[in-house]
BAVO-318639 format. One line per field, with one value per residue (C-alpha): residue number from 1; x, z, y. Coordinates in steps of 0.25 Angstrom, whole numbers. Each point is the difference from the previous one (the first is absolute). Layout:
num NUM/... .
east X/... .
up Z/... .
north Y/... .
! end
This chain:
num 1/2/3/4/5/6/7/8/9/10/11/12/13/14/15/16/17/18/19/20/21/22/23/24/25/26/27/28/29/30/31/32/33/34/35/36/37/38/39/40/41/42/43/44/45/46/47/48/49/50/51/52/53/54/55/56/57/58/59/60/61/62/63/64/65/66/67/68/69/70/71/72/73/74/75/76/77/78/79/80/81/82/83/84/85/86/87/88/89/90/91/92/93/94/95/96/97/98/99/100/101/102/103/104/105/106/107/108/109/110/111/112/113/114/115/116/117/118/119/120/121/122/123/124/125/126/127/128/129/130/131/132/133/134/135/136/137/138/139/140/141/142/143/144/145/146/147/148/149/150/151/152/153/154/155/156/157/158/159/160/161/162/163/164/165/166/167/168/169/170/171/172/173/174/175/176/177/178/179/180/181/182/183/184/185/186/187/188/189/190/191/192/193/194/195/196/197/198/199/200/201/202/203/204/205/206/207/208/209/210/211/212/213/214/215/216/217/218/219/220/221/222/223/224/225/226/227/228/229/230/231/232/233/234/235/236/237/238/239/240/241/242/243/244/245/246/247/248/249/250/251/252/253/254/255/256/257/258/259/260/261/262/263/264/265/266/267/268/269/270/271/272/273/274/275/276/277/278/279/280/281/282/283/284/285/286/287/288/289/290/291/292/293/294/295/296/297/298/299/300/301/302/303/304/305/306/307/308/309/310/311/312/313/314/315/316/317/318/319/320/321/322/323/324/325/326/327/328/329/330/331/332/333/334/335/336/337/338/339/340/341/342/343/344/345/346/347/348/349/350/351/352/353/354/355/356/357/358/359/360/361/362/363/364/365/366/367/368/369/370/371/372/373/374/375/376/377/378/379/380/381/382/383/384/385/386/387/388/389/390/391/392/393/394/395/396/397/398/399/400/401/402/403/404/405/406/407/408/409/410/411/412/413/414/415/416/417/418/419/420/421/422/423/424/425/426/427/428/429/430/431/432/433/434/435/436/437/438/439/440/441/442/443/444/445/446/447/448/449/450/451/452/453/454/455/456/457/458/459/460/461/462/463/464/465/466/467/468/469/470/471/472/473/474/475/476/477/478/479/480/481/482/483/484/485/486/487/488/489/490/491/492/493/494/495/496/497/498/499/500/501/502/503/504/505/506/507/508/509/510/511/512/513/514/515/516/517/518/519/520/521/522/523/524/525/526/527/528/529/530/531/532/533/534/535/536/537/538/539/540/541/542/543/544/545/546/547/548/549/550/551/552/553/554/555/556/557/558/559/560/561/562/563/564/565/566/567/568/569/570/571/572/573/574/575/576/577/578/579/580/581/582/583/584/585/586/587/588/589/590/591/592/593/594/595/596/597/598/599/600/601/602/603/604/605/606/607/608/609/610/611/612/613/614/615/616/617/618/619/620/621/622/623/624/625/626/627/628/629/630/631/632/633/634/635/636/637/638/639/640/641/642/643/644/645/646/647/648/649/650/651/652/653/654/655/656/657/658/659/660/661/662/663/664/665/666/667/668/669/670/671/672/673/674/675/676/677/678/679/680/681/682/683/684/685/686/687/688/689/690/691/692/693/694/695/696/697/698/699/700/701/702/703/704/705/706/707/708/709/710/711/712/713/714/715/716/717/718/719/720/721/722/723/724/725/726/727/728/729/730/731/732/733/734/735/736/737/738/739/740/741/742/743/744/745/746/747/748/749/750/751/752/753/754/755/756/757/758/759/760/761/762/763/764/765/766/767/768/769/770/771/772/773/774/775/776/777/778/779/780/781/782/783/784/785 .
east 45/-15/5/2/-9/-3/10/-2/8/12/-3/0/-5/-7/-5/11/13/11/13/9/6/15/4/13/-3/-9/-9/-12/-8/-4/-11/0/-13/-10/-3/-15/6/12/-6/-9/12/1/15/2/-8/8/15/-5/-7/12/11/-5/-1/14/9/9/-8/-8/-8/-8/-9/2/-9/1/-6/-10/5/-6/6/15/-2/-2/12/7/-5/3/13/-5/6/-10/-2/-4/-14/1/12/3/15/6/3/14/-2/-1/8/-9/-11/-7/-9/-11/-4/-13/-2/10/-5/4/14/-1/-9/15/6/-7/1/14/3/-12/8/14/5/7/-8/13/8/12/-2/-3/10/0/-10/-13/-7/3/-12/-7/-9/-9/-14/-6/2/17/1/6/9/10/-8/2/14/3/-9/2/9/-3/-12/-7/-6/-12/-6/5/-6/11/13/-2/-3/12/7/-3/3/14/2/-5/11/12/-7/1/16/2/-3/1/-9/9/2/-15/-1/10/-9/-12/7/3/-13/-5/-13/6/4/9/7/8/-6/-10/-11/-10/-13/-2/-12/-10/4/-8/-11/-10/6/2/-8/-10/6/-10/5/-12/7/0/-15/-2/-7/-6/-6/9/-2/-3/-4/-2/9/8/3/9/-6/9/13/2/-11/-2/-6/13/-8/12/-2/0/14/-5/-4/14/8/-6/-1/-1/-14/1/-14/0/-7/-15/4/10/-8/-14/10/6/-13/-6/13/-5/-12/4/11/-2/-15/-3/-15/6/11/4/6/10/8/2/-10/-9/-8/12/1/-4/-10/-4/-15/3/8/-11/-11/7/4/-14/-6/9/-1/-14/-6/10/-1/12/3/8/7/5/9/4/-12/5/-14/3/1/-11/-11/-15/-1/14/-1/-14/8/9/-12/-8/4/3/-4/13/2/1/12/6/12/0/13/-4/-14/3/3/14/5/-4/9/12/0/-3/-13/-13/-14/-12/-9/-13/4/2/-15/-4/6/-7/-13/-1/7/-11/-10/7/1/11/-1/13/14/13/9/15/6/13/5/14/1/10/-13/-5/8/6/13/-6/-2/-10/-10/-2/-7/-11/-3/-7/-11/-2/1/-13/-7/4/-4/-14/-3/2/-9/-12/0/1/-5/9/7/14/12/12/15/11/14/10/10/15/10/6/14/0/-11/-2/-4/12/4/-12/-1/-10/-10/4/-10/-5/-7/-5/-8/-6/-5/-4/-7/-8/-3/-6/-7/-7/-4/-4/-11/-6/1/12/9/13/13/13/16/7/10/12/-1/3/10/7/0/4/13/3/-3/8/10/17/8/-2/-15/4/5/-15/-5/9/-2/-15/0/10/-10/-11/-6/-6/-11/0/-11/-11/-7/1/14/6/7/-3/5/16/-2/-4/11/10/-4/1/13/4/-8/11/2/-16/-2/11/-5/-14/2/1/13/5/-1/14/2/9/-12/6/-8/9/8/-12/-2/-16/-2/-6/9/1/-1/-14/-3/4/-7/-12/0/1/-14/-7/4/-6/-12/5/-5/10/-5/-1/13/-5/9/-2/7/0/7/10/4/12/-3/-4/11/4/-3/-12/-12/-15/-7/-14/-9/-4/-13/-3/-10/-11/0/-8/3/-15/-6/-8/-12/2/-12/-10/4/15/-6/-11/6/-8/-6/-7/-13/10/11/13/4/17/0/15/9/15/11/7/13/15/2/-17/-5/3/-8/-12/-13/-5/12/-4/-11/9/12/-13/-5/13/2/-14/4/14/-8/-10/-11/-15/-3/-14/1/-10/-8/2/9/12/0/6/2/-10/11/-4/6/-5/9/11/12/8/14/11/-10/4/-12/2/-15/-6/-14/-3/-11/0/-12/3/-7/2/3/15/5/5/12/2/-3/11/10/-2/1/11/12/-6/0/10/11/-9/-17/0/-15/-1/-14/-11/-16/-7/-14/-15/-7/-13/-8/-10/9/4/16/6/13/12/0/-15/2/12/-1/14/14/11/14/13/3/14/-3/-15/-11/-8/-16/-3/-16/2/-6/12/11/4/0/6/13/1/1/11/8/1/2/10/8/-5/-3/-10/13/2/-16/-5/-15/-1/-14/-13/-11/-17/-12/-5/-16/-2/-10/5/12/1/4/13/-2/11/5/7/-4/3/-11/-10/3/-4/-12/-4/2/0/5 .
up 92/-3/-11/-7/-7/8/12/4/-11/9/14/2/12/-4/7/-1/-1/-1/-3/14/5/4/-11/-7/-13/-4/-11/-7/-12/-10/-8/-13/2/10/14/-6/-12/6/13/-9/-5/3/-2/11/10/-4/3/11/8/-2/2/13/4/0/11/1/-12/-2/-11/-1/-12/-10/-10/-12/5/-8/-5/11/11/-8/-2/15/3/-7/4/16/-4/6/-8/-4/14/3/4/12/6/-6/-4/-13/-11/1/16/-6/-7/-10/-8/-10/-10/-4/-15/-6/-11/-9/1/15/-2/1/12/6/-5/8/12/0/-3/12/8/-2/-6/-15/-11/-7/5/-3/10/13/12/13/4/-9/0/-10/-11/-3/-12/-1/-6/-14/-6/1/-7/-10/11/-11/0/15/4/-2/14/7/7/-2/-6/5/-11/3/12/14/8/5/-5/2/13/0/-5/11/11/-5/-1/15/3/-8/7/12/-2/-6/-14/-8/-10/-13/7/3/-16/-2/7/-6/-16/2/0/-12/-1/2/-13/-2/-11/-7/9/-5/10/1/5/14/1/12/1/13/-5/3/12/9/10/1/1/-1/-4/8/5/4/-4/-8/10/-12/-14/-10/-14/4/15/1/5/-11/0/-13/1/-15/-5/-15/-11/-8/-12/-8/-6/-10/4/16/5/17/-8/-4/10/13/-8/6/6/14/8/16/6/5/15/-2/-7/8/11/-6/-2/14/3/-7/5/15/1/-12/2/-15/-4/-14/-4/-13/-6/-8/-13/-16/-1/14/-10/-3/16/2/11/-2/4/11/6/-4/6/13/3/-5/12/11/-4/-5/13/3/-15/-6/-15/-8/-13/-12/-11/-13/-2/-14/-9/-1/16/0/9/3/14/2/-1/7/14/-1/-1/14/6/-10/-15/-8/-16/-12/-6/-14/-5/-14/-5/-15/-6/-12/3/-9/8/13/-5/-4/14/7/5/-3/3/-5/-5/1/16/3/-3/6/14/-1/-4/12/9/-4/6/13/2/-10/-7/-7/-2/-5/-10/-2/-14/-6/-13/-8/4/-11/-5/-13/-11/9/-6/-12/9/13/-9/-9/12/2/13/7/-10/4/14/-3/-9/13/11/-7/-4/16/3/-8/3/15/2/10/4/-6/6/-10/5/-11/-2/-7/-1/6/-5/13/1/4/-9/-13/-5/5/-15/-6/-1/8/-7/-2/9/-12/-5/13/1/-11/1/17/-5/-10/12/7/-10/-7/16/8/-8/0/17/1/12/-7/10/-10/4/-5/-10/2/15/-8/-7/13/6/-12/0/13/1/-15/4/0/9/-11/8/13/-4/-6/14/7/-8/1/16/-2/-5/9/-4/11/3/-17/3/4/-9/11/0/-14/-7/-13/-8/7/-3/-15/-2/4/-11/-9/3/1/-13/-5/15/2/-16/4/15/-5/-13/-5/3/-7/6/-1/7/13/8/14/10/-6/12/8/2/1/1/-13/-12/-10/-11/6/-1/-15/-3/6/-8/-11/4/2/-14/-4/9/7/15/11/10/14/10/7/6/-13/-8/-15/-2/11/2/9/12/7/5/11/12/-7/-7/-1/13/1/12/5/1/12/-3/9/-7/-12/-11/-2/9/10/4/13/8/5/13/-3/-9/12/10/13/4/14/1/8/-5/11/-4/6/1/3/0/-6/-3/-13/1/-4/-12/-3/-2/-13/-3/-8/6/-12/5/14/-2/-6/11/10/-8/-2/15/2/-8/5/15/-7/5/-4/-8/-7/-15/-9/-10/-16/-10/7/15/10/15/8/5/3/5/5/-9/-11/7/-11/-4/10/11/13/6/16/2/-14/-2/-5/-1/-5/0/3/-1/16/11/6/11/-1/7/-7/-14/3/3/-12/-11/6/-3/-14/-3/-8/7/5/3/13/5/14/5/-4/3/-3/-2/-5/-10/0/-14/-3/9/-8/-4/3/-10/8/-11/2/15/-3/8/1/3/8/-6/8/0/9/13/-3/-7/-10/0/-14/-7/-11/-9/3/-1/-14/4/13/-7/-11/12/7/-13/-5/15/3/-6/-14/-1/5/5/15/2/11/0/12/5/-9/6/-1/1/13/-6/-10/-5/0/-11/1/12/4/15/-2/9/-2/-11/11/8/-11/-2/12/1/-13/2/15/4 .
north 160/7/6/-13/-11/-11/3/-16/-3/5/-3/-16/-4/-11/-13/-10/7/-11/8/3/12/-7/-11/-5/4/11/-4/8/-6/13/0/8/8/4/-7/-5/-7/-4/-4/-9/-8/-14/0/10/-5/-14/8/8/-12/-12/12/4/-16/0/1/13/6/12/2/15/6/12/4/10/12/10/13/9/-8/-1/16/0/-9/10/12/-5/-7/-13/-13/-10/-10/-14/-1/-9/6/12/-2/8/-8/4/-8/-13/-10/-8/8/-10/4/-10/5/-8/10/8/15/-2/2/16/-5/-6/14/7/-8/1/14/4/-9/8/-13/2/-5/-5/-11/3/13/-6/-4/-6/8/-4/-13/-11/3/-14/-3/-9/-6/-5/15/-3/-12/11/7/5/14/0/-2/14/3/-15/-6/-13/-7/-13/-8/-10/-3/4/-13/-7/5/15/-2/-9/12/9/-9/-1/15/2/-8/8/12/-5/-1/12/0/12/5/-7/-13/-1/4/-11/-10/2/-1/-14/-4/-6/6/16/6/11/6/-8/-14/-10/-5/-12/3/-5/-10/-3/-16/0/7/-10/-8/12/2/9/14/11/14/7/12/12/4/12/11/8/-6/-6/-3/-15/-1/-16/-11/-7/-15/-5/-14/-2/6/-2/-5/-13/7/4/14/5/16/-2/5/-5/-15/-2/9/-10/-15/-7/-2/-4/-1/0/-10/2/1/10/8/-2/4/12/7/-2/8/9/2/-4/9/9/3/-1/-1/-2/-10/-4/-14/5/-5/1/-11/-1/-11/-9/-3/-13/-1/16/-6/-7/11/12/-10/-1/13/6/-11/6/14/4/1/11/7/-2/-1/-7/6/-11/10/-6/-11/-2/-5/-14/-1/10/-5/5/-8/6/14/-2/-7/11/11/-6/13/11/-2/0/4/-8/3/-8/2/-2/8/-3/-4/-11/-12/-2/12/-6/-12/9/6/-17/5/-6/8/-5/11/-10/-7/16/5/-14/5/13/-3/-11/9/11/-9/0/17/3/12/5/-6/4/-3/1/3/4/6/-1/-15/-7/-9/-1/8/10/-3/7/13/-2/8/-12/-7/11/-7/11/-2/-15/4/10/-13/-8/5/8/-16/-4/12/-4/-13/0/16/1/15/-1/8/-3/4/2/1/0/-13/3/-14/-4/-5/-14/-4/-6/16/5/1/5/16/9/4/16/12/7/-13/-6/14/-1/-15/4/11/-7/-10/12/6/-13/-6/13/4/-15/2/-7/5/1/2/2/-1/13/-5/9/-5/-14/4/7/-13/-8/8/-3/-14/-4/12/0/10/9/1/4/14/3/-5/8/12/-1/0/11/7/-3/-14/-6/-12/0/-13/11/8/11/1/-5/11/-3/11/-4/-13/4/9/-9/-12/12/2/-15/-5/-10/-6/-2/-7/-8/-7/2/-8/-13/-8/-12/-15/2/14/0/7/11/-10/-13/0/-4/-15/-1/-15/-1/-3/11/-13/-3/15/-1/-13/8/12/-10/-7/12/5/-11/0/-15/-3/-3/-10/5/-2/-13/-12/-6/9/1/12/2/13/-1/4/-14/-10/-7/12/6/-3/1/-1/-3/1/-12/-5/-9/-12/4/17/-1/13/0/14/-4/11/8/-5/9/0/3/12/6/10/-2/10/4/6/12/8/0/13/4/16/3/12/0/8/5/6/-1/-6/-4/16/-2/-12/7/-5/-10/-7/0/-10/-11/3/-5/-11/-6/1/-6/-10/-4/-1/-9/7/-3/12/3/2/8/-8/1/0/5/-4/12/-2/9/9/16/12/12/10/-1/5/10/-5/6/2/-9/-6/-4/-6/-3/-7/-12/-12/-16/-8/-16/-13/-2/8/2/5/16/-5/-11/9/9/-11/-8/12/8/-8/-1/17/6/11/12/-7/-6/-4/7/-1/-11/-3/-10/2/-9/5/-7/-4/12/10/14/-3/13/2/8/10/4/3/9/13/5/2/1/5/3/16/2/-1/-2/-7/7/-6/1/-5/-10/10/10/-8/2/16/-3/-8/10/11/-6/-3/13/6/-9/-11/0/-14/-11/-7/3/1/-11/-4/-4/-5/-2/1/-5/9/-2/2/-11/9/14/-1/15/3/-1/-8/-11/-12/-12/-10/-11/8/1/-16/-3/10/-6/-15/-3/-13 .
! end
C-alpha cells in the first residue's frame, strides 16, 4: 500500500460507518472517480445514509482507484473491494454507480473491470452484481446501456428506496439474478433499451423530516471537507443553458427547521467547522437571512462558517455575504456567462453590469479585495447561427471585465469555458461551437487579460467536446468509450490522468459520428434521449429556443405561472419556505457578546497520548489534525482558537508520524477555554475517533498568564521503536537514519515498523542531550498542580 498515492483512499475506516457485515441484500453505491471527490458528493452520502437506515439492507462504498493502485490490484491479483467491509464486487448483488459528470463514465469502466465484473452487460451472470446508473450526467443513458444494467432516471428519494425494499424481499425468497433484473424493469423511472422512462421526482422534498446525510466522515482531506445541507432542490430562475435548472424543476425549498436542524447534525455529529447551504440559487430561498442570521448567533462562538454557492447577482447581497464571512472571509464570485445584455436575454438571465461594480466598490470598503467571474463561450446568442465567430464575444468579455476593473480596482480572477448544448434544454438543438474555434477565442481571452494582471483560468476545449459527445451521444458512442478505456483512459475529468492523444485519435477516426451528435439538429429531429420523460414538455423547450432566438424573457417558475412548463399538477408544484410572522428576512447583526470567545486569564492545556494503528497508519499527518478537531468538536469540547483571518484550533503534536508507521503512544496537546477532567477528556472523545486512534492517557494541567508555554514538539527528545523481542532507544535527530536502516535491513518498507513511545527531554534547557522522560513527567515538572 506504500507504494501508492494516498493510500487512505483505500483503507476506510472512517468515523461513522453505517453499512453491516450480515444483510438481506448487499448494496454498494460506486462513485466514478477518487475517494476525495466522490466522498465530496452530496448524492452519495444521500444513498449511502437512507440505504443503510433501512432494514435488512446494506449499503458499502467503492471508488475509482488511481492508476498505481489498479496496477497494484493487478500486480497482487486482488479485485477491486468494498471499503467498509471489504467484499469483492463480484460478493455483492447491487453495484450502483452515481455519475454527476460525463467524463466519469471510463471512471465506471474501471471500476468494473478492477472488480472482476464484465464491462458489457450482455456478459454477466448470476454471479455479478446488477450494475445501476444513476445522476444528472444519465439523463442521456443511451451511451451507457452497453455497460449498465439498468438506469435510474431522476431523483432517488422516495421510490428508489422503495425500490430496493422490494428487492430485499424477492431476495429473501429466492430470487435469482434475472427475476431481480425483471423487478427492477418495471419501474417507471429505469430505462433500458428498448423502454422508455419518466424521471422520478422528490414529491416529499420539503415536508420530509429532517434527514441528514452526515456520514461516514472522511479521515484524510477531500476535495470539499465541509458539511453540506440542500436547503433547495430546483431553481425558479428558468436560465436556457442550465441542464441541473430543468433536470430538478421543480423548485422545492425545506422548511427553516428542517434545515436549522440538518446543520447542527452536521456539526454535532459530523464535527464540521465548515458547512454549506447548498442550491442552484442559495439567493432564491426565501428566508435565506433569517436562516444565515440564526445559525451565525448559535455557532460564532464556536467558529463555524457558513458557505452560500450560486448567490446569482440580483439576489446578490453585501450584508449577506458579510453574515456568512463572521468566521472565514468568503469570495466574490459573479457568474455572468455572457457580457451584453440582449445575449443575457437570449440565454433568461439578467446581470446588470452597473448593480455589479456598485456591489464591489462597497464590498471594497468592507475588506474585499478580489472577485471572480464566470463566463462561457459558443452560447447560441447573438448571430451564432451565422457561425459562432460572427459574435466575437471573447472581445466583449475583454471590454467587460477591463471596464469592471477600472472602475472598481478590484483583483480580477476570470474562469472560462466553453458551452456544451444539454439535452433537455431549450439548446439541445443548437450546435456546439466546434474546438479549433473555441481556442482561438480562449486564447485571445488570455492573451488580451493576463498582461493587464488579470488571472485568467481557461476550460480545455477538446475536454468539451469529449463531454459534448457523450452527453448528446446514440449507441453508436458507447463503442468510442469502450474503446478509449480499452486503451487505457481512465479519470478523463483530471488533467493528470486524461489521455488526450486516445481520445484525439478516436474523433479522427469517427469525424462523421462526432459532426453529427455535436451539431445542430432540427426542431423536428427525433433526438437518442427522446425516450426520456424529463417533466418538462419538449413544446415548451421549443417555444424556449424560439424566445431566445429572439432574445424574449421567460418569467420565473412561481405558483402564479405564466408560462407553464408541464411539470406542476395535482402531486407537485412549487414549494416555498414559509416565513413565520414573528421571522423577519431582514439580517439581524450577531451581537457582541454571541461574536466574543471568553477567554481566561489561564490556559487549560489537555496533554494526552493515543494510538495509531490498523487501518489509521496511512492517514498522512495534515490530516491528523482535522481527525481530532472533528472529535473535539463532536464531544463539544470548549477548544481555544487562534485569532485572524482563518481561526485553527490550538492543537499540537510532538512529531509527525510517517505514513505506514504504527504509533502505540503518540503525543499530542489542546488548549481549552475551561479546564476538564483527563478522565472525563478521554471518555468524551474516544467514541468519536475513527478505526485505529484511541486516546489512552490524559493530564490536565494550568497554565497560568505570564507562565512560558512549552509546545510538545520543542520538548522532544526521542524514541522508542519496536525491534523483535526488543526496543531500540533512537534520538529524535536519528530517526530518519534509524528508519532507513531497518528498511533496508529488513522489511523493505516503513510498513511493519512500530514507534512505540515518544519521549521529552528531561533538562528544559539542555536540547542536546539526549536524557529523556516521559512528557507526562516533564508536564507535571513543569506545571505543578
Amino acid at each position: 500500500m506504500l507504494s501508492v498515492e494516498k493510500p487512505a483512499r483505500y483503507v476506510g475506516g472512517e468515523y461513522g460507518i453505517l453499512s453491516r457485515k450480515k444483510a438481506d441484500l448487499y448494496m454498494a453505491v460506486a462513485f466514478p472517480d477518487l475517494y476525495e471527490i466522490g466522498m465530496s458528493n452530496q448524492a452519495i452520502r444521500i444513498l449511502y445514509n437512507r440505504l443503510n437506515e433501512l432494514d435488512g439492507i446494506s449499503c458499502d462504498r467503492v471508488f475509482a482507484p488511481a492508476v498505481d493502485f489498479e496496477n497494484l490490484l493487478q500486480e497482487k491479483n486482488v479485485p477491486l473491494y468494498t471499503l467498509d467491509n471489504g467484499f469483492a464486487l463480484s460478493e455483492i448483488d447491487i453495484l450502483g454507480f452515481s455519475l454527476g459528470y460525463e467524463l466519469g463514465i471510463t471512471g465506471v469502466l474501471s471500476i468494473l473491470s478492477a472488480g472482476r465484473v464484465p464491462i458489457r452487460a450482455k456478459d454477466r451472470g448470476e454471479a455479478h452484481p446488477l450494475v445501476f446508473l444513476g445522476g444528472p450526467a444519465a439523463s442521456n443513458p443511451i451511451p451507457f446501456g452497453r455497460f449498465v444494467d439498468a438506469v435510474w432516471i431522476g431523483e432517488a428519494e422516495d421510490s428508489f428506496f422503495d425500490l430496493m425494499v422490494r428487492l430485499r424481499d424477492a431476495k429473501k425468497t429466492g430470487a435469482t439474478r434475472g427475476e431481480l433484473l425483471s423487478i427492477i424493469t418495471t419501474e417507471d423511472a429505469v430505462w433500458v433499451p428498448g423502454k422508455k422512462a419518466r424521471r422520478a421526482i422528490d414529491h416529499n422534498f420539503s415536508l420530509r423530516k429532517a434527514s441528514s446525510s452526515v456520514y461516514p466522515v472522511p479521515s484524510m482531506k477531500v476535495v470539499q471537507d465541509h458539511g453540506a445541507v440542500e436547503i433547495m432542490r430546483g431553481c425558479p430562475n428558468g436560465c436556457r443553458f442550465c441542464h441541473a435548472g430543468i433536470w430538478y424543476r421543480p423548485m422545492r425549498q425545506k422548511d427553516e427547521s428542517t434545515v436549522l436542524q440538518e446543520v447542527d447534525d452536521f456539526i454535532q455529529r459530523g464535527g464540521y467547522r465548515e458547512v454549506t447551504l447548498s442550491s442552484l440559487s442559495s439567493g432564491d430561498y426565501q428566508g435565506i437571512a433569517s436562516i444565515v442570521s440564526q445559525l451565525n448567533k448559535k455557532y460564532s462562538s464556536r467558529h463555524v462558517s457558513f458557505q452560500l454557492p450560486s448567490l446569482k447577482v440580483s439576489s446578490f447581497s453585501l450584508p449577506l455575504i458579510e453574515s456568512i464571512s463572521e468566521t472565514r472571509k468568503s469570495g466574490l464570485t459573479f457568474a455572468v456567462e455572457t457580457p451584453k445584455d440582449l445575449w443575457q436575454l437570449s440565454i433568461n438571465k439578467e446581470v446588470d453590469k452597473a448593480n455589479v461594480v456598485s456591489i464591489l466598490r462597497e464590498a471594497k470598503k468592507h475588506g474585499w479585495r478580489s472577485a471572480k467571474f464566470y463566463f462561457m463561450i459558443g452560447l447560441p446568442v447573438g448571430d451564432f447561427e451565422k457561425g459562432f465567430e460572427s459574435n466575437n464575444e471573447e472581445k466583449e468579455i475583454v471590454d467587460f471585465l477591463i471596464d469592471i476593473h477600472k472602475q472598481t480596482n478590484m483583483v480580477i480572477h476570470v474562469n472560462v469555458g466553453t458551452f456544451i448544448p444539454k439535452p433537455h434544454t431549450a439548446y439541445q438543438w443548437a450546435p456546439q461551437i466546434d474546438e479549433k474555434l473555441a481556442k482561438r477565442k480562449l486564447e485571445y481571452l488570455r492573451s488580451a487579460l493576463k498582461p493587464l494582471g488579470f488571472k485568467v483560468g481557461l476550460h480545455d476545449p477538446f475536454v468539451s467536446s469529449i463531454e459534448g459527445l457523450i452527453s448528446r451521444g446514440n449507441e453508436a458512442v458507447s463503442l468510442i468509450i469502450e474503446e478509449a478505456f480499452v486503451r487505457g483512459c481512465r479519470l478523463d475529468a483530471w488533467d493528470d490522468y486524461i489521455q488526450f492523444d486516445v481520445w484525439r485519435s478516436l474523433f479522427e477516426n469517427n469525424q462523421d459520428l462526432v459532426q453529427s451528435v455535436l451539431g445542430k439538429k432540427e426542431l423536428s429531429d427525433s433526438l437518442p434521449w427522446d425516450a426520456i420523460e424529463s417533466g418538462v414538455g419538449k413544446a415548451y423547450l421549443k417555444r424556449e429556443y424560439q424566445r431566445s432566438l429572439s432574445s424574449e424573457l421567460t418569467s420565473i417558475c412561481d405558483d402564479n405561472c405564466t408560462w407553464p412548463c408541464g411539470i406542476c399538477g395535482k402531486d407537485q408544484g412549487v414549494v416555498k419556505n414559509i416565513i413565520h410572522p414573528n421571522v423577519t428576512d431582514e439580517l439581524q447583526p450577531t451581537s457582541v457578546e454571541s461574536q466574543k470567545i471568553h477567554r481566561e486569564s489561564v490556559t487549560h492545556r489537555i496533554l494526552f497520548s493515543y494510538t495509531k494503528q490498523g487501518s489509521a497508519i496511512f492517514i498522512p499527518h495534515l490530516s491528523m489534525i482535522e481527525v481530532f478537531s472533528k472529535a473535539f468538536m463532536r464531544a463539544s469540547l470548549p477548544v481555544q482558537f487562534t485569532e485572524g483571518f482563518n481561526p485553527l484550533p490550538k492543537i499540537d503534536f510532538a512529531s509527525p508520524l510517517a505514513i505506514g508507521i504504527q504509533g502505540d503512544a503518540e503525543i499530542a496537546t489542546v488548549d481549552l477555554e475551561e479546564g476538564i477532567d483527563a478522565v472525563a477528556f478521554i471518555s468524551r472523545v474516544n467514541p468519536y475517533l475513527c478505526e485505529g486512534i484511541s486516546i489512552t492517557q490524559a493530564l490536565n494541567v494550568t497554565i497560568n498568564i505570564g507562565q512560558k508555554k512549552y509546545s510538545v514538539s520543542s520538548l522532544l527528545c526521542g524514541y522508542d521503536y519496536k525491534n523483535g523481542d526488543h526496543i531500540d532507544p533512537v534520538p529524535f535527530n536519528e530517526e530518519k537514519n534509524y528508519r532507513q536502516r531497518r528498511t533496508l535491513s529488513a522489511i523493505n518498507s516503513l510498513f511493519g515498523l512500530v514507534r512505540s513511545a515518544v519521549y521529552s527531554r528531561s533538562d528544559t534547557s539542555q536540547s542536546g542531550d539526549f536524557k529523556r522522560e516521559s512528557y507526562f513527567e516533564s508536564y507535571k515538572r513543569l506545571y505543578p498542580l
